[in-house]
PDB file of N, CA, C and O in Angstrom:
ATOM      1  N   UNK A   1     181.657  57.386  15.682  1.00  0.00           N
ATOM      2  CA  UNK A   1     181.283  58.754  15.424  1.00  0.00           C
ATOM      3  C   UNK A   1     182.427  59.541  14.805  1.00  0.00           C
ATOM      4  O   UNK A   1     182.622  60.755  14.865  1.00  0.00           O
ATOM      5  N   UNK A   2     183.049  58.725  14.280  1.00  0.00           N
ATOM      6  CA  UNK A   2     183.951  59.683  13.191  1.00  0.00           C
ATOM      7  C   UNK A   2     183.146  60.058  11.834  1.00  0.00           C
ATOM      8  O   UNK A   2     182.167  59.405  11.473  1.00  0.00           O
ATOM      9  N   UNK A   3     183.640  61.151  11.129  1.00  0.00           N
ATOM     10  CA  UNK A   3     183.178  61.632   9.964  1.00  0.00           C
ATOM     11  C   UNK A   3     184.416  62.180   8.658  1.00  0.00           C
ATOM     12  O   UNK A   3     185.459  62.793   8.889  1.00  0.00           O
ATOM     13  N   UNK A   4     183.891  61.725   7.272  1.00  0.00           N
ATOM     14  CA  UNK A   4     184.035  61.793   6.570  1.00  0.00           C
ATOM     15  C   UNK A   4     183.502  62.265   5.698  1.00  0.00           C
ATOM     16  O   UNK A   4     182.413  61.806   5.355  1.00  0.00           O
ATOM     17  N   UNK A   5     184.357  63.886   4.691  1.00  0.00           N
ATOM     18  CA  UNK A   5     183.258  63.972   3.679  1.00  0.00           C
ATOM     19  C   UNK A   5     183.334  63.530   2.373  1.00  0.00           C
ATOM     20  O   UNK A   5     184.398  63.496   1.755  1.00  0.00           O
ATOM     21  N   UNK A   6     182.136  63.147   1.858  1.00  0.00           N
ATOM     22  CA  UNK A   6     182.575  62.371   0.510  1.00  0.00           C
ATOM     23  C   UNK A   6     181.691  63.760  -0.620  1.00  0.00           C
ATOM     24  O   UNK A   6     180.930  64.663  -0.273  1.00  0.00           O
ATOM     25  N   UNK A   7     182.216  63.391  -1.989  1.00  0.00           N
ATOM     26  CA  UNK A   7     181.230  64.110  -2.832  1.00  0.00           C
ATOM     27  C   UNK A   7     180.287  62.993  -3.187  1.00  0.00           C
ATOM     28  O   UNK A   7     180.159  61.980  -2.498  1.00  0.00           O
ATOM     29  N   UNK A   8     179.692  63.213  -4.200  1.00  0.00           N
ATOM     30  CA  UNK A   8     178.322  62.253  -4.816  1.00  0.00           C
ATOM     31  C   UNK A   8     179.011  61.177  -5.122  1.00  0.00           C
ATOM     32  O   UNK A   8     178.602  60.117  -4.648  1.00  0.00           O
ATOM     33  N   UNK A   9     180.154  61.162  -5.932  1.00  0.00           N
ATOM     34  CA  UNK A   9     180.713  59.859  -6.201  1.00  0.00           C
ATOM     35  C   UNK A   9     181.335  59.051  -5.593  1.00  0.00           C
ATOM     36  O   UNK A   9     182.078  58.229  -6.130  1.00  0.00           O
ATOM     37  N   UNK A  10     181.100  59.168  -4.139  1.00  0.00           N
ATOM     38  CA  UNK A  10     181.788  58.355  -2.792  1.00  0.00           C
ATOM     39  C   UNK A  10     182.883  58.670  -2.383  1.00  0.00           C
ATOM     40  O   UNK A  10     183.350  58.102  -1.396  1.00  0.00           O
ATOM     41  N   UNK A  11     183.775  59.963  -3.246  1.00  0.00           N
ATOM     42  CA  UNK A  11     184.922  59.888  -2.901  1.00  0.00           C
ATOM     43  C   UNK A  11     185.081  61.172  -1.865  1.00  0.00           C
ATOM     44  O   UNK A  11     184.354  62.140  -1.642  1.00  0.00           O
ATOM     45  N   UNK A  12     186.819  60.590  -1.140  1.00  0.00           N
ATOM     46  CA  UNK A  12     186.415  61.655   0.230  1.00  0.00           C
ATOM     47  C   UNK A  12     187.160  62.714  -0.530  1.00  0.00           C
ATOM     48  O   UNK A  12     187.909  62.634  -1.503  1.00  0.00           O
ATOM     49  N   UNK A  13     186.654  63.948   0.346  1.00  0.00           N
ATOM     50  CA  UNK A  13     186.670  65.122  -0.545  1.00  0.00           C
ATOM     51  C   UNK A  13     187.951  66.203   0.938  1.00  0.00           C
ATOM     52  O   UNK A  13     188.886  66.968   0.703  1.00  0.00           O
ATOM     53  N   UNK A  14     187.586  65.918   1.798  1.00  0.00           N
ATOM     54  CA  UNK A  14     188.652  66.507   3.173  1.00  0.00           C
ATOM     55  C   UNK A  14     188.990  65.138   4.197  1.00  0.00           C
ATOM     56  O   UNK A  14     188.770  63.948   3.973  1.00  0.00           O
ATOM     57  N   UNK A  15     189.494  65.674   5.175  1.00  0.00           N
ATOM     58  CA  UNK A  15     189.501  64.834   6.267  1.00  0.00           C
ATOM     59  C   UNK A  15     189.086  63.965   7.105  1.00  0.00           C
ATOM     60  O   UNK A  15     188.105  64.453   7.666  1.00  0.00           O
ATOM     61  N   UNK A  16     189.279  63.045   7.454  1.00  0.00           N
ATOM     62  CA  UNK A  16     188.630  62.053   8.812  1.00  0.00           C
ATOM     63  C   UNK A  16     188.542  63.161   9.992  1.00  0.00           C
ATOM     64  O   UNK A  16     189.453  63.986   9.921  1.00  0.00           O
ATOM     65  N   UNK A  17     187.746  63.327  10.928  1.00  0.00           N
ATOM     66  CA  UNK A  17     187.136  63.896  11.536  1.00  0.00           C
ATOM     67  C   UNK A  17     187.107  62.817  12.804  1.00  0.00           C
ATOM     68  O   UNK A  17     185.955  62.531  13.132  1.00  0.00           O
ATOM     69  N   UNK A  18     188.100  62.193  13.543  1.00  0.00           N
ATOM     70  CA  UNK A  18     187.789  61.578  14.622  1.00  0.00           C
ATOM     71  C   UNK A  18     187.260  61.406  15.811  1.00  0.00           C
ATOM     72  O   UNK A  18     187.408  62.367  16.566  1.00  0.00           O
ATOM     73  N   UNK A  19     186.686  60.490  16.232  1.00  0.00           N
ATOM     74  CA  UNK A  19     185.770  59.954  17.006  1.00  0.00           C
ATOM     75  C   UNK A  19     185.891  60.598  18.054  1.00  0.00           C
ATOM     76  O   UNK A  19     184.804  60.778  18.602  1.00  0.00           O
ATOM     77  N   UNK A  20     187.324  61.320  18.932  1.00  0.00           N
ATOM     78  CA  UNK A  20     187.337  61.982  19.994  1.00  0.00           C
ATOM     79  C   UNK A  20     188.170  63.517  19.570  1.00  0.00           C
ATOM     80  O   UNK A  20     188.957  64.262  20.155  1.00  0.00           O
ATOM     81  N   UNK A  21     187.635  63.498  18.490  1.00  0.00           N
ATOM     82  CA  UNK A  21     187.964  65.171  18.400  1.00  0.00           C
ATOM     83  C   UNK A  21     186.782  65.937  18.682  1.00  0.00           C
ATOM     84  O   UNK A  21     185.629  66.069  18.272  1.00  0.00           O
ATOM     85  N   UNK A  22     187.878  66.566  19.909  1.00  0.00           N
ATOM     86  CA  UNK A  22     187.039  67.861  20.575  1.00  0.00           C
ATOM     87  C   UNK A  22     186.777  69.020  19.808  1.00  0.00           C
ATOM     88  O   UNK A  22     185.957  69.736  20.382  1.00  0.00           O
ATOM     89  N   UNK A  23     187.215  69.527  18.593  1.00  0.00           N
ATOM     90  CA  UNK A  23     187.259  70.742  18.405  1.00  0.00           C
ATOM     91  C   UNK A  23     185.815  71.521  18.371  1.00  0.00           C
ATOM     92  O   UNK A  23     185.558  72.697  18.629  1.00  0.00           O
ATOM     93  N   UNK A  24     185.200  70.739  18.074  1.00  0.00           N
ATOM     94  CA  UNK A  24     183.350  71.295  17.152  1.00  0.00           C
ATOM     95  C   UNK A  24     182.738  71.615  18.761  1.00  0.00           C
ATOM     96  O   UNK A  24     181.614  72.113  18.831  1.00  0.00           O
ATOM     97  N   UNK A  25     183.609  71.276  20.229  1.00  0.00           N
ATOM     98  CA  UNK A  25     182.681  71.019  21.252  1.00  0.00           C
ATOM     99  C   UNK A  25     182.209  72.695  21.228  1.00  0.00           C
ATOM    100  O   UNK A  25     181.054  72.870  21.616  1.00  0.00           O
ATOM    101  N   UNK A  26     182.790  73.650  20.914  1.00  0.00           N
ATOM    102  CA  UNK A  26     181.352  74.811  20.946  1.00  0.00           C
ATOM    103  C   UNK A  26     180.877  75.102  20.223  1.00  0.00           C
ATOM    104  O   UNK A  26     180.299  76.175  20.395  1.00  0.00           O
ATOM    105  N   UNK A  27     180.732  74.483  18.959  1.00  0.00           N
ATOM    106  CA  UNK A  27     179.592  74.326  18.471  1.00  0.00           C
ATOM    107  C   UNK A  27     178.020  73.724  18.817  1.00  0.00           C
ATOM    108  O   UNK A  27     176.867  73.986  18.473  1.00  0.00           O
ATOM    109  N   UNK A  28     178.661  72.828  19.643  1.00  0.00           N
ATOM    110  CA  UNK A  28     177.591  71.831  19.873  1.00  0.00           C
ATOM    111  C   UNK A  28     177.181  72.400  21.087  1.00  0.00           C
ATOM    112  O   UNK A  28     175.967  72.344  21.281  1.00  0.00           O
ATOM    113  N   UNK A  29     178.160  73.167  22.341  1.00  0.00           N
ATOM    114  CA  UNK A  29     177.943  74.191  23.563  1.00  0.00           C
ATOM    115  C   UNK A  29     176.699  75.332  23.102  1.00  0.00           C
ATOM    116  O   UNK A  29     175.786  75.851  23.745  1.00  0.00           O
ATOM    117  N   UNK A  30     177.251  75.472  21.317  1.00  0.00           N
ATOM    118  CA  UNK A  30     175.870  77.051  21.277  1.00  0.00           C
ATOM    119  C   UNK A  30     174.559  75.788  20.812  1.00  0.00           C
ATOM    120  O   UNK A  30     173.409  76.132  21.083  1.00  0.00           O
ATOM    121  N   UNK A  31     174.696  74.770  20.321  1.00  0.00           N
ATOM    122  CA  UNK A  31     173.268  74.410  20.107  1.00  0.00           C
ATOM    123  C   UNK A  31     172.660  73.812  21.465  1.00  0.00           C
ATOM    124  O   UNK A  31     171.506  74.042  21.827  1.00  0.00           O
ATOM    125  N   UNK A  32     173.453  73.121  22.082  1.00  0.00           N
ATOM    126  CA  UNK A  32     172.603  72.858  23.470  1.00  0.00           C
ATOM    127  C   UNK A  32     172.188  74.174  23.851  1.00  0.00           C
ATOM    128  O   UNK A  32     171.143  74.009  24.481  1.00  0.00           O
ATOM    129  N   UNK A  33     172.439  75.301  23.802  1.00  0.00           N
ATOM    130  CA  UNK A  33     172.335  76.806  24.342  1.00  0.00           C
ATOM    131  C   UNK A  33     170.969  77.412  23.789  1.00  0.00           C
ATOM    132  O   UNK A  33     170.069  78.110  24.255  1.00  0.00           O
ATOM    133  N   UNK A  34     171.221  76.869  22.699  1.00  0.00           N
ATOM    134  CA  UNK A  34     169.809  77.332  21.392  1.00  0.00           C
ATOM    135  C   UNK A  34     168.523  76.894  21.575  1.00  0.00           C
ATOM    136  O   UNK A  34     167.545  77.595  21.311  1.00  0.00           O
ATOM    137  N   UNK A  35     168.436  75.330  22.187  1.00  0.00           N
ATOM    138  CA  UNK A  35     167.922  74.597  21.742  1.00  0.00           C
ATOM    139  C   UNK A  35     167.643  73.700  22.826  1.00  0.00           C
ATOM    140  O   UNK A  35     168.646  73.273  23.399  1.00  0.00           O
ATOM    141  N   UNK A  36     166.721  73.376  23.178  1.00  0.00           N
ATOM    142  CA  UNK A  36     165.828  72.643  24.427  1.00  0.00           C
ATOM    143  C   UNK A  36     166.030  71.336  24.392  1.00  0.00           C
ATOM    144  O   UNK A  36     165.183  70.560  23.949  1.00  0.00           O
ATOM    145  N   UNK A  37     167.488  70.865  24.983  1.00  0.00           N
ATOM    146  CA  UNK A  37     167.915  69.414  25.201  1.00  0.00           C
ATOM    147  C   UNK A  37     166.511  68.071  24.999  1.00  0.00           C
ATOM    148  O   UNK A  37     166.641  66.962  24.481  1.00  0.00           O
ATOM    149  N   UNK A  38     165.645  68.489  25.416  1.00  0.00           N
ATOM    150  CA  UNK A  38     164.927  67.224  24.886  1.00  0.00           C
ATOM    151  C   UNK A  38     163.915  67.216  23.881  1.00  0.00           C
ATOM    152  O   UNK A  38     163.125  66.291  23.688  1.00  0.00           O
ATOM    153  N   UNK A  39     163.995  68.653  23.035  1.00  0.00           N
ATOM    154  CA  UNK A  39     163.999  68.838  21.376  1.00  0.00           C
ATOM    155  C   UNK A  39     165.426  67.843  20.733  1.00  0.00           C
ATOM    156  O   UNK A  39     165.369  66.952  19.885  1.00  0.00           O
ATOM    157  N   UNK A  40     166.169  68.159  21.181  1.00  0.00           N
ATOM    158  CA  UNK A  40     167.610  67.857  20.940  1.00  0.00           C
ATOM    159  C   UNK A  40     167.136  66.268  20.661  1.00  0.00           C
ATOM    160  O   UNK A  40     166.767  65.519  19.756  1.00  0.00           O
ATOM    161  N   UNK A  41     167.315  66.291  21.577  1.00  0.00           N
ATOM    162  CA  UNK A  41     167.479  64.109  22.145  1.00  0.00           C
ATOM    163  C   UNK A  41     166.118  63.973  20.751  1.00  0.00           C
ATOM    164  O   UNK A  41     166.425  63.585  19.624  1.00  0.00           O
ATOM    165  N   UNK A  42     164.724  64.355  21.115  1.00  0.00           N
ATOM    166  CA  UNK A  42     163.857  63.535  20.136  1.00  0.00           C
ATOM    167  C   UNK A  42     164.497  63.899  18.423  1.00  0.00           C
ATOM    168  O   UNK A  42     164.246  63.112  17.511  1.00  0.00           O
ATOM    169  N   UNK A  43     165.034  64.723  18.268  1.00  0.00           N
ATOM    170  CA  UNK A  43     165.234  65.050  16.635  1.00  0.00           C
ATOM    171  C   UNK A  43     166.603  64.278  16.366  1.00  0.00           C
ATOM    172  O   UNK A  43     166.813  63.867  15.225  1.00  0.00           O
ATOM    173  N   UNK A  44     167.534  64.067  17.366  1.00  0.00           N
ATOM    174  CA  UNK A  44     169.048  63.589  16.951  1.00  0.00           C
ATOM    175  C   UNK A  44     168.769  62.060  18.120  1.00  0.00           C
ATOM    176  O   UNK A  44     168.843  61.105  17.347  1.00  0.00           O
ATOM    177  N   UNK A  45     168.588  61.686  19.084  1.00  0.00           N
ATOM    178  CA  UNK A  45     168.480  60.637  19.642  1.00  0.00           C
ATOM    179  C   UNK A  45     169.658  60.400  20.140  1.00  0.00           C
ATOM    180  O   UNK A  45     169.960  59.223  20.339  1.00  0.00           O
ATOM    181  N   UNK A  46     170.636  61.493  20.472  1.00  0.00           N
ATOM    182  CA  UNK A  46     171.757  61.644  21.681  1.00  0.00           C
ATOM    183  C   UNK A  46     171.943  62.946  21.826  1.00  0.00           C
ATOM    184  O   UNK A  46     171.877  63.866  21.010  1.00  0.00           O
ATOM    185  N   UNK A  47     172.296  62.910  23.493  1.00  0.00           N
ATOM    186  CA  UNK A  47     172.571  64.417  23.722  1.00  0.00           C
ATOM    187  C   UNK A  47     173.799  64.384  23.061  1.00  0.00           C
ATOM    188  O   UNK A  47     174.490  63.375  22.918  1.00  0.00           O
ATOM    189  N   UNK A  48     174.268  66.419  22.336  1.00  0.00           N
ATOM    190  CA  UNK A  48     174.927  66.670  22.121  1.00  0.00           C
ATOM    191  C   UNK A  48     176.607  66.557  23.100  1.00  0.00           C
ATOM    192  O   UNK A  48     176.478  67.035  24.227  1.00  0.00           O
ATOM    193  N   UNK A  49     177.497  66.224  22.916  1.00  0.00           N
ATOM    194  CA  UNK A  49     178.395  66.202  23.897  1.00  0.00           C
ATOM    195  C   UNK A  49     179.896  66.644  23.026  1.00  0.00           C
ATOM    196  O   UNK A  49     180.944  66.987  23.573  1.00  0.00           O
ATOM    197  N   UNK A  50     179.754  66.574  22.143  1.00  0.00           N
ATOM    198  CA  UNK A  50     181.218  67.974  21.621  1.00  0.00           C
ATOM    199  C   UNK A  50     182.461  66.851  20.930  1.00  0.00           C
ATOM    200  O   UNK A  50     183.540  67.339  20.595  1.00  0.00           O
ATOM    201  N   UNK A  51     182.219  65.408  20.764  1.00  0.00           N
ATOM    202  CA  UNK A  51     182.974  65.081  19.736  1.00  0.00           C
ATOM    203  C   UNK A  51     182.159  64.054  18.990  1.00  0.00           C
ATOM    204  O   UNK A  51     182.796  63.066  18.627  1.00  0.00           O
ATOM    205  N   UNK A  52     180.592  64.102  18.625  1.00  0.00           N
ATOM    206  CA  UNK A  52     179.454  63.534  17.990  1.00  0.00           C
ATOM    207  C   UNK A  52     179.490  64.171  16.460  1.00  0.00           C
ATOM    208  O   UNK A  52     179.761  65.341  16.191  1.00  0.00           O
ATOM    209  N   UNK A  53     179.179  63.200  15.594  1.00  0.00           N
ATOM    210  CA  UNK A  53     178.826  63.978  14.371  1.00  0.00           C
ATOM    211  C   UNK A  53     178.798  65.126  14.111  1.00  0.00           C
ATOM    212  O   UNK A  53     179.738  65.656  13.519  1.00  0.00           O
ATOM    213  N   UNK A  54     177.954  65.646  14.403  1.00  0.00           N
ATOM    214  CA  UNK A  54     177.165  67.083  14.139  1.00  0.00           C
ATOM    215  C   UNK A  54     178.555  67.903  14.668  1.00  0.00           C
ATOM    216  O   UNK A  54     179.002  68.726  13.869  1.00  0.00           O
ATOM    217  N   UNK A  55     179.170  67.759  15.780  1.00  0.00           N
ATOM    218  CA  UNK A  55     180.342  68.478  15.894  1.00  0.00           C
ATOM    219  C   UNK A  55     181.142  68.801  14.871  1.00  0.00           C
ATOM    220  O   UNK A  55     181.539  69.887  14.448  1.00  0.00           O
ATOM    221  N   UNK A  56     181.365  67.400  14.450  1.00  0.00           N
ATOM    222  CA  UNK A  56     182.463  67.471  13.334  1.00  0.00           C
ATOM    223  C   UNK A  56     182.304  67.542  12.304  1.00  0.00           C
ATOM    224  O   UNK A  56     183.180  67.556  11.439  1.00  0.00           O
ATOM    225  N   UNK A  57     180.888  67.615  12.119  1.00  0.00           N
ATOM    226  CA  UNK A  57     180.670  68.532  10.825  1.00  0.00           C
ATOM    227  C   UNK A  57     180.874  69.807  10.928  1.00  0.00           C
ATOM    228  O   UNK A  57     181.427  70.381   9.990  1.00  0.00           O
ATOM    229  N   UNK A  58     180.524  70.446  11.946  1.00  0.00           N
ATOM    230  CA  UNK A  58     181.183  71.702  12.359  1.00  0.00           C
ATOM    231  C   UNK A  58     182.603  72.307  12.167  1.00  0.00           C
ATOM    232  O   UNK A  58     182.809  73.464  11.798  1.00  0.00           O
ATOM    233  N   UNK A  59     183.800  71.145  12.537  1.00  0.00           N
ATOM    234  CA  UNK A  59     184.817  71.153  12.330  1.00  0.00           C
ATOM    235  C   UNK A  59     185.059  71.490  11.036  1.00  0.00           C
ATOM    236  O   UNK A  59     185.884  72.377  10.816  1.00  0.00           O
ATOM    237  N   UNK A  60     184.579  71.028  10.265  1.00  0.00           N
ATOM    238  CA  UNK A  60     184.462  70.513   8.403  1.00  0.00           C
ATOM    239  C   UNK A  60     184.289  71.661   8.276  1.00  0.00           C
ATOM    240  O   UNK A  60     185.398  72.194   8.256  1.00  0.00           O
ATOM    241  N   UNK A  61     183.268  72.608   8.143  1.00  0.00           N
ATOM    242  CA  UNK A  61     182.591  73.454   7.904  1.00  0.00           C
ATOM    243  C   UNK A  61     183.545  74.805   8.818  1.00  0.00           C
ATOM    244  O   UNK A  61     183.882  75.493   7.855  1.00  0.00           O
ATOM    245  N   UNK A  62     183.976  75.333   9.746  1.00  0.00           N
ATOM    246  CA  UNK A  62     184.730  76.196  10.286  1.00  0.00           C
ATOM    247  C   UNK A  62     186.126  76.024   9.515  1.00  0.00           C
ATOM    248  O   UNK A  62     186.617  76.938   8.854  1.00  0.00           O
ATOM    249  N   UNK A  63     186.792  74.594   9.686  1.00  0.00           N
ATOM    250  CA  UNK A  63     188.405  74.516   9.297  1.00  0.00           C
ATOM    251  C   UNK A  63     188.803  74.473   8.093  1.00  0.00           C
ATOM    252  O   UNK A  63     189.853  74.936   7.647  1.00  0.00           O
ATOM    253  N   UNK A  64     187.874  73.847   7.465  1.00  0.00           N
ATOM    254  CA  UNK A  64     188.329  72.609   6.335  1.00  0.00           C
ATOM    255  C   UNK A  64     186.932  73.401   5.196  1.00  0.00           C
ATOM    256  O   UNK A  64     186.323  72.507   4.608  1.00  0.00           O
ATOM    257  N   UNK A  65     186.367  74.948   4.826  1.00  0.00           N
ATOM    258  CA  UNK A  65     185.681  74.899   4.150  1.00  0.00           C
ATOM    259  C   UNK A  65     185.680  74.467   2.543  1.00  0.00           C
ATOM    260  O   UNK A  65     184.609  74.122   2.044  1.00  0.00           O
ATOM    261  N   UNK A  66     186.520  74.482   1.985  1.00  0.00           N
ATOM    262  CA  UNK A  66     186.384  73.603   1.018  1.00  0.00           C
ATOM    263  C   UNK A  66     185.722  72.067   0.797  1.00  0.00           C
ATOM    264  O   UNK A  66     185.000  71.456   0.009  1.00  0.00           O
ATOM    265  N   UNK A  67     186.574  71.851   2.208  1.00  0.00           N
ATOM    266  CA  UNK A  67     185.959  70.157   2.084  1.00  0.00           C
ATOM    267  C   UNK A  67     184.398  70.174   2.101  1.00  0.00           C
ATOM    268  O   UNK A  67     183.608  69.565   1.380  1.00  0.00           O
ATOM    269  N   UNK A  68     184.127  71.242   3.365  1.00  0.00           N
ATOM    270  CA  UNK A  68     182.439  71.081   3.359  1.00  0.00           C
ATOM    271  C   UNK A  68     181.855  71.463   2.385  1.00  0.00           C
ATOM    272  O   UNK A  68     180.762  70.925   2.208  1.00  0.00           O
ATOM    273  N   UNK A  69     182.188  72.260   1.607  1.00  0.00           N
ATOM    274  CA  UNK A  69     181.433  72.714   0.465  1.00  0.00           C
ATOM    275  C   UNK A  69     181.363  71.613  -0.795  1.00  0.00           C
ATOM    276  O   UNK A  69     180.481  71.582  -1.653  1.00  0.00           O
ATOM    277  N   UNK A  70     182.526  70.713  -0.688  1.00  0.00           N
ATOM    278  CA  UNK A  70     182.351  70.258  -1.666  1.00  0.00           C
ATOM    279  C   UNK A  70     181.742  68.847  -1.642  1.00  0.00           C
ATOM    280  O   UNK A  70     181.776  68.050  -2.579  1.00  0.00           O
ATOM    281  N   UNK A  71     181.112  68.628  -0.288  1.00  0.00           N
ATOM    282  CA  UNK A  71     180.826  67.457   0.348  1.00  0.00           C
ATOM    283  C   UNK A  71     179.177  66.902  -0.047  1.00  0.00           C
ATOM    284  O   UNK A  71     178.177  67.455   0.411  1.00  0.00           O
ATOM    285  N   UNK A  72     179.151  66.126  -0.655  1.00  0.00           N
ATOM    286  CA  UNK A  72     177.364  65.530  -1.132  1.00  0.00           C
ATOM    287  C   UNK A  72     177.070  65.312  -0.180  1.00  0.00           C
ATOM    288  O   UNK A  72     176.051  65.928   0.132  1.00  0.00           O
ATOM    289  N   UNK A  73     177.852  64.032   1.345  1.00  0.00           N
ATOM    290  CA  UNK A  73     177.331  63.680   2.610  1.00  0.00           C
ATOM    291  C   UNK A  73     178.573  63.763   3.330  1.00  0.00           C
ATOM    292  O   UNK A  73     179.623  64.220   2.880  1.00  0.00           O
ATOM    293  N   UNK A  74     178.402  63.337   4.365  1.00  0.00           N
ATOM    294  CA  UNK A  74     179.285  63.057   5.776  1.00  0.00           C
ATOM    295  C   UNK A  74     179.229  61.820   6.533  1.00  0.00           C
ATOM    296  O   UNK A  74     178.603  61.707   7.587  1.00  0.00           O
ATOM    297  N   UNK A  75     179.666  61.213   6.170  1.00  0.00           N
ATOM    298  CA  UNK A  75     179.277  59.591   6.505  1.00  0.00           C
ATOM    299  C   UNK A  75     180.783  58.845   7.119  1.00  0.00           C
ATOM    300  O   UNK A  75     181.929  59.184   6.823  1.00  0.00           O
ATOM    301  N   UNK A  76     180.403  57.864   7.947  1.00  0.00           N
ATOM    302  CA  UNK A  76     181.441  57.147   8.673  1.00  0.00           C
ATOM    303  C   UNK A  76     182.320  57.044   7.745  1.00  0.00           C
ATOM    304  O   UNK A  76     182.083  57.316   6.568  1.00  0.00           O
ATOM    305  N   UNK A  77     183.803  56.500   8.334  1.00  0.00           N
ATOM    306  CA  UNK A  77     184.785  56.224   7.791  1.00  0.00           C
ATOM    307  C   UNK A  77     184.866  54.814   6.771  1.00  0.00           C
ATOM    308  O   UNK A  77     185.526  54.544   5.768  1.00  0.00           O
ATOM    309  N   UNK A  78     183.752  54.019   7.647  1.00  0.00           N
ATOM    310  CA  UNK A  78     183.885  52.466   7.459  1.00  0.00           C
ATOM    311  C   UNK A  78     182.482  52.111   5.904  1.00  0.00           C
ATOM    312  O   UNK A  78     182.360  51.138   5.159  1.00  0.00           O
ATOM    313  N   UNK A  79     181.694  53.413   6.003  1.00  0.00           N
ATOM    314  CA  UNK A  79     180.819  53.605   4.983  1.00  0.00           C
ATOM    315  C   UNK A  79     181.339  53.943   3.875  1.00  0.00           C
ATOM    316  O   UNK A  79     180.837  53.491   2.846  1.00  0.00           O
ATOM    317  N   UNK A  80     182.597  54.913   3.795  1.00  0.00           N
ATOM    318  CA  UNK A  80     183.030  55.320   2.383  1.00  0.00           C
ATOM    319  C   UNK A  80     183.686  54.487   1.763  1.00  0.00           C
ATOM    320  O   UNK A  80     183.853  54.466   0.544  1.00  0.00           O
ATOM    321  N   UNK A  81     184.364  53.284   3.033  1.00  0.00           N
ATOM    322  CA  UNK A  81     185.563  52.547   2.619  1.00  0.00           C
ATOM    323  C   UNK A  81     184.811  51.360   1.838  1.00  0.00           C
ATOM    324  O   UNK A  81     185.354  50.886   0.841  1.00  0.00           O
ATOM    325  N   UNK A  82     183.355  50.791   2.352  1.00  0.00           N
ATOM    326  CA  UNK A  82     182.467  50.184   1.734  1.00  0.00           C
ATOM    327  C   UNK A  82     181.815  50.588   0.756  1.00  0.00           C
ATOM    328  O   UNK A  82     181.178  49.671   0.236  1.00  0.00           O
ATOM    329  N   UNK A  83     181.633  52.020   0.045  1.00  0.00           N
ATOM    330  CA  UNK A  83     180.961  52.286  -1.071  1.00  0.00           C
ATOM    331  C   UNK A  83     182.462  52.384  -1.754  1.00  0.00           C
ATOM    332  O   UNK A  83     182.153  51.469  -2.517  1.00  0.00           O
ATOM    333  N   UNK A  84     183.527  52.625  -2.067  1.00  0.00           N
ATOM    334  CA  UNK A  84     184.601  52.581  -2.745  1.00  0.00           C
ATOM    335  C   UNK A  84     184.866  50.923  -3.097  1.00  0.00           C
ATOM    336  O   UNK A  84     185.302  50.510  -4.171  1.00  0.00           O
ATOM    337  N   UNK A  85     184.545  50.200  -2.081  1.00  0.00           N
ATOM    338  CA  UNK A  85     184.916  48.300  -2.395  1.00  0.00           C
ATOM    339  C   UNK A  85     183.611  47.962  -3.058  1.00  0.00           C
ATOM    340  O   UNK A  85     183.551  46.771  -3.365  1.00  0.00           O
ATOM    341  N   UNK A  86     182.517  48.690  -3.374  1.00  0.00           N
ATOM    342  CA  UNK A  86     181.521  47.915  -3.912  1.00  0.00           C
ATOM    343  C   UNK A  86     181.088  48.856  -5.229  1.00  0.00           C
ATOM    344  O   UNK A  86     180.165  48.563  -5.990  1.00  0.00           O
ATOM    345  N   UNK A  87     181.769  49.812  -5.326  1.00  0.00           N
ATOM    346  CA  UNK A  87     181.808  50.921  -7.000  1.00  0.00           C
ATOM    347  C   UNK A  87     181.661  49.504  -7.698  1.00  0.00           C
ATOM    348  O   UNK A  87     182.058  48.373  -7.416  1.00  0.00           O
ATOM    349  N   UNK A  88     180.886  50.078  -8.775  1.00  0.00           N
ATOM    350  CA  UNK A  88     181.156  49.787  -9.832  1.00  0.00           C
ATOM    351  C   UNK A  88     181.620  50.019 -10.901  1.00  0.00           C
ATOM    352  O   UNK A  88     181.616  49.153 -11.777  1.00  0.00           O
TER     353      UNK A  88
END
């Protein structure tokens, strides 16, 4: 559950976003708050817990807005490193 943002052309555009970074956890505190934990679970298929994806896209998006803005997706670390070894 680390994140990376890439633009369209696979390349990363900000930071790795690691697997136990806490920062996004109130972000993810106001959507459990928002939002009826087992809406939650059926639309995402884990409870929110504050260093999951969606956090750290949060992170991206609060710290790092450039990166998010300039980001096509947000995809694992091990996904970008595989669309960069298989460019053509």
């Amino acid at each position: 559950m680390s994140v990376v943002p890439v633009a369209a052309d696979g390349m990363p555009v900000g930071p790795v976003i690691m697997w136990m970074d806490g920062r996004g956890a109130e972000a993810t505190r106001y959507l459990r708050r928002r939002e009826h934990l087992g809406v939650w679970l059926e639309r995402h298929g884990l409870a929110p817990f504050g260093s999951d994806d969606i956090a750290h896209i949060a992170v991206l998006r609060d710290r790092h807005p450039l990166a998010y803005a300039a980001a096509a997706a947000f995809v694992e670390p091990v996904d970008a490193i595989t669309a960069r070894l298989v460019a053509v």
